[in-house]
PyMOL commands that place a pseudoatom at each C-alpha (Angstrom):
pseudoatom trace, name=CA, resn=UNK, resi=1, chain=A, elem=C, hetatm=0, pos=[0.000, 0.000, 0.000]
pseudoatom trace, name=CA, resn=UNK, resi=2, chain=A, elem=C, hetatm=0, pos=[1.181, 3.431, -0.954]
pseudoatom trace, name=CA, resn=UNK, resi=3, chain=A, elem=C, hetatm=0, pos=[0.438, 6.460, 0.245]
pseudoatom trace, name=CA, resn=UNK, resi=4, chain=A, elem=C, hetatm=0, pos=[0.635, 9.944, -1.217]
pseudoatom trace, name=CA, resn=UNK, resi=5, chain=A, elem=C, hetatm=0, pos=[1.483, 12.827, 0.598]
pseudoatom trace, name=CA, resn=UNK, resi=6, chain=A, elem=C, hetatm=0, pos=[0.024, 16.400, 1.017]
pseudoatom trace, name=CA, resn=UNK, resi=7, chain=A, elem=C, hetatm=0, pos=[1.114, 19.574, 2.520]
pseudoatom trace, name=CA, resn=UNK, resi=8, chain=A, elem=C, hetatm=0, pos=[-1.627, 22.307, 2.388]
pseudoatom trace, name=CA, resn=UNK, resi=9, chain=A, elem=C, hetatm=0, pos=[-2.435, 25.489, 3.841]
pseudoatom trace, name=CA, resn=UNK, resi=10, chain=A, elem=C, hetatm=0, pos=[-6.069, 26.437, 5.221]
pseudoatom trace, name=CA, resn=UNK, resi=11, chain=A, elem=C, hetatm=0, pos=[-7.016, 29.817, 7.288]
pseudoatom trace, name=CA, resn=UNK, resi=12, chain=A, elem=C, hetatm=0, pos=[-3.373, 29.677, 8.188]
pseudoatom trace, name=CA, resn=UNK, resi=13, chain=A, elem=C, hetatm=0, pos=[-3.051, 26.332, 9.341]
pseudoatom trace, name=CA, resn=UNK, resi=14, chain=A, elem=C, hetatm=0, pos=[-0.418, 24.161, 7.529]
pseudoatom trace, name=CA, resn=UNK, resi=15, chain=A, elem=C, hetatm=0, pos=[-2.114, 20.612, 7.425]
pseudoatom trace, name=CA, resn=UNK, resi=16, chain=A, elem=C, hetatm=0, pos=[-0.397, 16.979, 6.414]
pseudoatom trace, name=CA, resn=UNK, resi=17, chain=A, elem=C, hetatm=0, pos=[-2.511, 15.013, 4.277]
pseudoatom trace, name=CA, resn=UNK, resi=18, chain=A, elem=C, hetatm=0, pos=[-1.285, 11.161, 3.118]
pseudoatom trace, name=CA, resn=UNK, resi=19, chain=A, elem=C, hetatm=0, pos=[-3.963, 9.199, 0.984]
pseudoatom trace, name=CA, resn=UNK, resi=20, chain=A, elem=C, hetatm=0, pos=[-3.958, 5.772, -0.446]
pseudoatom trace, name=CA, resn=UNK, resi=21, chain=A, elem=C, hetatm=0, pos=[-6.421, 5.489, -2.419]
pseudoatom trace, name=CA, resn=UNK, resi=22, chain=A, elem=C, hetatm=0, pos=[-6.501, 1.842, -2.554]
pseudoatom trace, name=CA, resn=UNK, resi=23, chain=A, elem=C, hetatm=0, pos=[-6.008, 0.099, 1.014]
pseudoatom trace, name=CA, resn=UNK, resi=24, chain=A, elem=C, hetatm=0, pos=[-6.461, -3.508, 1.358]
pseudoatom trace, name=CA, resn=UNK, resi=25, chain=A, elem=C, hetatm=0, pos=[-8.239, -3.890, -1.463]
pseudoatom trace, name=CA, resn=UNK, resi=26, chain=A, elem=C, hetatm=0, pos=[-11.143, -2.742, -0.436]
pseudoatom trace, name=CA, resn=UNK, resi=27, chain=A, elem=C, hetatm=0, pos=[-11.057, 1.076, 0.635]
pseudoatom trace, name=CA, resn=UNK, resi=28, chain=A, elem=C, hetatm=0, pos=[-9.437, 4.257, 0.620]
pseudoatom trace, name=CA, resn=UNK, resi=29, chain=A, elem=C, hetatm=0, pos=[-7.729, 5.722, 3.564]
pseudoatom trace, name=CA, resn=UNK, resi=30, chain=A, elem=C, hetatm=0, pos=[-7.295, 9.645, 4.096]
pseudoatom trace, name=CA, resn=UNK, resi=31, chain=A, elem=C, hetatm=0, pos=[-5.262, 10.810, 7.299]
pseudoatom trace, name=CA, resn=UNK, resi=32, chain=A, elem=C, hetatm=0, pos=[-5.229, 14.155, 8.060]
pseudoatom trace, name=CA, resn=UNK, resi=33, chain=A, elem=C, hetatm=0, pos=[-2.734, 16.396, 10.477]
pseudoatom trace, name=CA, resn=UNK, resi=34, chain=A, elem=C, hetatm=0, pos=[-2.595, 20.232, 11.620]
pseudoatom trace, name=CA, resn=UNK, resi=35, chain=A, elem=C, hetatm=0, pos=[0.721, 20.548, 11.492]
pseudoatom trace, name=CA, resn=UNK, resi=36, chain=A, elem=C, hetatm=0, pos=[1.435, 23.972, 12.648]
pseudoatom trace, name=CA, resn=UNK, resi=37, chain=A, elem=C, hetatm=0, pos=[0.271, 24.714, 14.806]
pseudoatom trace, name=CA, resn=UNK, resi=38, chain=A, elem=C, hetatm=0, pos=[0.376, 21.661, 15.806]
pseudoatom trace, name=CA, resn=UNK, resi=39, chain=A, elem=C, hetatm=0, pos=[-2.763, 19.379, 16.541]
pseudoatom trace, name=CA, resn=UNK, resi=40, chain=A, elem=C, hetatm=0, pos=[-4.684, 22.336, 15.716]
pseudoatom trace, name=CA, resn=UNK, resi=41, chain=A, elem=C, hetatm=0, pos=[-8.751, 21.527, 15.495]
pseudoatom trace, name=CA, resn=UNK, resi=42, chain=A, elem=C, hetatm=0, pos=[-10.198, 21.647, 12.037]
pseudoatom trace, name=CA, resn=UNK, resi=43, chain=A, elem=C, hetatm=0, pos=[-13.991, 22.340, 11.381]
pseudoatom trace, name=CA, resn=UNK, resi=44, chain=A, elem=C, hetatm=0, pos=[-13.893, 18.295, 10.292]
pseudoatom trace, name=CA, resn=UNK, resi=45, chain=A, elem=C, hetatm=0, pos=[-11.725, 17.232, 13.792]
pseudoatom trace, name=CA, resn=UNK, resi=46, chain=A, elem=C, hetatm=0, pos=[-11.430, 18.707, 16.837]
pseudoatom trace, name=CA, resn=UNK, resi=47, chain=A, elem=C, hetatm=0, pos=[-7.898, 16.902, 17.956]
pseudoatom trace, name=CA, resn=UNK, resi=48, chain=A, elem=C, hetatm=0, pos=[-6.741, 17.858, 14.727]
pseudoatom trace, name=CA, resn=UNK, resi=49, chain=A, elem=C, hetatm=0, pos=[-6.056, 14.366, 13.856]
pseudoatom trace, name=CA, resn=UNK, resi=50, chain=A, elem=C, hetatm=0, pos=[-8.605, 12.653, 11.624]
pseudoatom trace, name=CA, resn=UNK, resi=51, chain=A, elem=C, hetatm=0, pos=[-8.284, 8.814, 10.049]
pseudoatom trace, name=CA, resn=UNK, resi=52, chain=A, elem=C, hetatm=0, pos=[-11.150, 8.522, 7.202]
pseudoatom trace, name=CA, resn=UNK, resi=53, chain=A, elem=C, hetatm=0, pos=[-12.114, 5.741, 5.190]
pseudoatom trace, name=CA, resn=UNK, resi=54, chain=A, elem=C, hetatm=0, pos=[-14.217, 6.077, 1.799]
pseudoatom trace, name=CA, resn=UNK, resi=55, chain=A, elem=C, hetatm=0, pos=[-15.072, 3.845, -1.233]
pseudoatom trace, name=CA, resn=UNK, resi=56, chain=A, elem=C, hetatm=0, pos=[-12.408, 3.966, -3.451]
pseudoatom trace, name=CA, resn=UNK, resi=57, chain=A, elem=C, hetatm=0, pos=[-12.616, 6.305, -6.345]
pseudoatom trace, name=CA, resn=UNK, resi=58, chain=A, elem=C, hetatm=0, pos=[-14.614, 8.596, -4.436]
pseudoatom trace, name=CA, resn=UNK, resi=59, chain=A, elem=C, hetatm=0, pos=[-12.066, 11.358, -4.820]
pseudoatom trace, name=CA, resn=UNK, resi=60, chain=A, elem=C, hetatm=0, pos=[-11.175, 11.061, -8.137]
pseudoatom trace, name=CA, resn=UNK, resi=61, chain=A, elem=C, hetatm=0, pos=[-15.046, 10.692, -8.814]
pseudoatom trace, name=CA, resn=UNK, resi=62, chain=A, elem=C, hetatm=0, pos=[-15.356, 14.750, -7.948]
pseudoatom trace, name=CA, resn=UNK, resi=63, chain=A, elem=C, hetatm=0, pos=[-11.310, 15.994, -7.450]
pseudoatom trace, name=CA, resn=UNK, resi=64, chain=A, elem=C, hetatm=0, pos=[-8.442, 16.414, -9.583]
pseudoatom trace, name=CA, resn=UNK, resi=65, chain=A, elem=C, hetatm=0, pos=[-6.781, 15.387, -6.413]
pseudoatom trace, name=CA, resn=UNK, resi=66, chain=A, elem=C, hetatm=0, pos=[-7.171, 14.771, -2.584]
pseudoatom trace, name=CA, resn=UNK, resi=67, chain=A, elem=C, hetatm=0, pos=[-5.735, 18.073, -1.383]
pseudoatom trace, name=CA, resn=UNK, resi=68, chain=A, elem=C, hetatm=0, pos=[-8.602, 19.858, -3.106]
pseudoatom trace, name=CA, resn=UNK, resi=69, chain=A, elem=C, hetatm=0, pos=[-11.104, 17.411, -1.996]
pseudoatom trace, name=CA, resn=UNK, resi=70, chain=A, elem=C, hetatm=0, pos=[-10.320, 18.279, 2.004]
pseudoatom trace, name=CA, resn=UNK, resi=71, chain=A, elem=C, hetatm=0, pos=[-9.919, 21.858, 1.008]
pseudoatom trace, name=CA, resn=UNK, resi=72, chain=A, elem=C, hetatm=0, pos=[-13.616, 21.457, 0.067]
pseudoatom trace, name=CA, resn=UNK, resi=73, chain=A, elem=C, hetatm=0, pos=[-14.502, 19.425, 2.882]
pseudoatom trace, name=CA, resn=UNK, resi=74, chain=A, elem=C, hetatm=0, pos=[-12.826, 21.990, 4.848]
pseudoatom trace, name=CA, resn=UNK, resi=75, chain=A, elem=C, hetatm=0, pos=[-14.506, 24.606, 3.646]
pseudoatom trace, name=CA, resn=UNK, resi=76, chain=A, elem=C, hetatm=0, pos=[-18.045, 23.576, 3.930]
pseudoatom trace, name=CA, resn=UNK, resi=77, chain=A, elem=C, hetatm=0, pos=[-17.392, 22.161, 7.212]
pseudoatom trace, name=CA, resn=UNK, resi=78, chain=A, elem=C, hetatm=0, pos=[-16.407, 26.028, 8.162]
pseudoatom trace, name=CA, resn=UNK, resi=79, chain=A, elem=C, hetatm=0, pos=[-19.792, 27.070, 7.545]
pseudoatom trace, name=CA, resn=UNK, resi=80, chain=A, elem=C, hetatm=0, pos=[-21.445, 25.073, 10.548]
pseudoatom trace, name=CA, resn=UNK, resi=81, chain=A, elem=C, hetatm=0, pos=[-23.050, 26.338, 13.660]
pseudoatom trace, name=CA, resn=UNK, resi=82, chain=A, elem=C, hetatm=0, pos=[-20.451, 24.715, 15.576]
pseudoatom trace, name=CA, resn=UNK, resi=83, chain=A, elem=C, hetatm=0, pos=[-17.313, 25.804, 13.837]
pseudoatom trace, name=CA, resn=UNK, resi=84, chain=A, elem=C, hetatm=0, pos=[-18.537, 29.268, 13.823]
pseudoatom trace, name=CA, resn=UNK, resi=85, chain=A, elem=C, hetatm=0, pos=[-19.090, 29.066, 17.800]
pseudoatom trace, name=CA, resn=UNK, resi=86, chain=A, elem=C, hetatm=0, pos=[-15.556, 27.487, 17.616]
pseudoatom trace, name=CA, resn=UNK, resi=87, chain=A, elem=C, hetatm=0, pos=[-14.314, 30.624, 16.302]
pseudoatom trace, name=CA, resn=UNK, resi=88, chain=A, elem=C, hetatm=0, pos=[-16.465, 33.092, 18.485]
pseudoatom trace, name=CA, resn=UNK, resi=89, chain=A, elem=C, hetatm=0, pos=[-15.077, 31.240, 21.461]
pseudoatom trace, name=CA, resn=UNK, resi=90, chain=A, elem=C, hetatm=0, pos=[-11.200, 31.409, 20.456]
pseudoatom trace, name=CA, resn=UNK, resi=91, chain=A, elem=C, hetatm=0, pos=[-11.804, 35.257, 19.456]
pseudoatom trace, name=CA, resn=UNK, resi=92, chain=A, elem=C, hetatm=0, pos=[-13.221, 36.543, 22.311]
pseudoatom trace, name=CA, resn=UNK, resi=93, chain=A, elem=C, hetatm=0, pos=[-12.081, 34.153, 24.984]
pseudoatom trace, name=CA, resn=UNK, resi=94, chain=A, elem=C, hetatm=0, pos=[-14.280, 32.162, 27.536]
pseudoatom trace, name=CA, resn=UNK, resi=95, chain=A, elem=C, hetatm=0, pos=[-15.071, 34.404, 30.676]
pseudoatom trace, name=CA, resn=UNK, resi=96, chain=A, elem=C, hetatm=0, pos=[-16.620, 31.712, 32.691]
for i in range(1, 96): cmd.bond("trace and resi %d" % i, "trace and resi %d" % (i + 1))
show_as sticks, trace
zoom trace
């Protein structure tokens, strides 16, 4: 099993992506890091660590590749209710 490997940037987070698209057979396998800082959360992980499995071909189904499928993911993830409060919280700072 091979993996490629991914360094992107998001919102000024560097993030670590490796993909194999074909694990065992039978699935792909997408890990995702915050690198810097590190172990950041990420609207899709709050540990900034995330191990994902999908059917194989799923990316190349809708990406050219797998960085721009999470920066999608990312991206509409960012728009949730939670994320947003996510962000309030880290803005303003919790007073209780």
């Amino acid at each position: 099993m091979s993996y490629q490997t991914y360094e992107i940037e998001w919102q000024g987070i560097r993030i670590c992506i490796r993909y194999a698209p074909v694990k065992w057979n039978v699935i792909s396998h997408i890990e995702i890091e915050t690198l810097e800082p590190a172990r950041a959360p990420l609207p899709i992980t709050p540990t900034g660590y995330l191990s994902h499995h999908i059917p194989i071909g799923s990316v190349e189904a809708e990406f050219d590749n797998v960085a721009d499928c999470i920066l999608s993911w990312l991206d509409e993830r960012a728009q949730s209710a939670e994320w947003q409060d996510y962000l309030s919280s880290t803005i303003q700072g919790e007073l209780f």
